[in-house]
N, C-alpha and C positions, 0 to 999 in steps of 0.2 A: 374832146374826150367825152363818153357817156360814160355816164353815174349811175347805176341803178342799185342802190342800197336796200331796200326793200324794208320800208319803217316796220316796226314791229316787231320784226323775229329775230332771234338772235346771231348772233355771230356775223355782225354784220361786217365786220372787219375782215373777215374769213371767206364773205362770199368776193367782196374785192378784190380779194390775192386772187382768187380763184380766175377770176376776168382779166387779172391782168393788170389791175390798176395799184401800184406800191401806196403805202402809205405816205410818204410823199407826196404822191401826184395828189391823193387826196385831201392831204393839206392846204396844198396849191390852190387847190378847187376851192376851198373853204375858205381859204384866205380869201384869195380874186370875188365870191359871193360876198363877204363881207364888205369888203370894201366898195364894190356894185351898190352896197345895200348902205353905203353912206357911214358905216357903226367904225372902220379902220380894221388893221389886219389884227387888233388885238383880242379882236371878236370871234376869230377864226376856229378858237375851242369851242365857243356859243355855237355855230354853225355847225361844226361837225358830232357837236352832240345834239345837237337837232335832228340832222341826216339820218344817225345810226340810231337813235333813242325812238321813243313811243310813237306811235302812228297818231297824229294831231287829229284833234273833235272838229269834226263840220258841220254848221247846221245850215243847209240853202233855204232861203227864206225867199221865198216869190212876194213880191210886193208890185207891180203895175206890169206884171208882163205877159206874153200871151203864151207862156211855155217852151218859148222857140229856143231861149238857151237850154234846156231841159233837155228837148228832142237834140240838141247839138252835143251835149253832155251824152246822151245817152247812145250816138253816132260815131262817138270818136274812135280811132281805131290806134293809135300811138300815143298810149300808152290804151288797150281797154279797158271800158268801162269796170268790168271784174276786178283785174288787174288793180287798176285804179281803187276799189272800193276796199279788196282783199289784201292788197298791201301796202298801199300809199296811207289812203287818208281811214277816220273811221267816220264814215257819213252817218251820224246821227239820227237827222230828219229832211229828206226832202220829198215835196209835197207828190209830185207828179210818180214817184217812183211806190210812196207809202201809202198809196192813194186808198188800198186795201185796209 
């Protein structure tokens, strides 16, 4: 099953009917991450207000490396880098991209 929530905007519940995926399944999904995640299924509300709640703070901090994750960050193509910055996560600070 793909999950594409899309942190930050609303009606995140709403784009999932949309795709197809019941709130059930999404439960399921939360559950199963949970407990992946070692916490048990009772964590499963923790999880899915995660998914659907605020886009989580990034800060990439480079400490001994030669940028090569950077340039692979910034190659990926599934999910894109946009994508990725614009509705996953909210990148704060990273060095090679803020170089400006």
């Amino acid at each position: 099953m793909r999950i594409a929530v899309g942190l930050g905007k609303q009606s995140g519940e709403e784009r999932l009917e949309r795709q197809g995926v019941s709130r059930r399944d999404f439960m399921k999904f939360c559950t199963a991450v949970a407990v992946t995640m070692g916490m048990g299924p009772a964590f499963a509300d923790d999880v899915a207000a995660a998914l659907t709640g605020r886009r989580p703070n990034v800060v990439y901090l480079h400490t001994a490396e030669c940028t090569g994750c950077s340039e692979a960050l910034l190659r990926m193509y599934k999910p894109y880098i946009d994508s990725l910055i614009l509705d996953t996560i909210s990148l704060d600070y990273q060095e090679t991209i803020m170089a400006a």
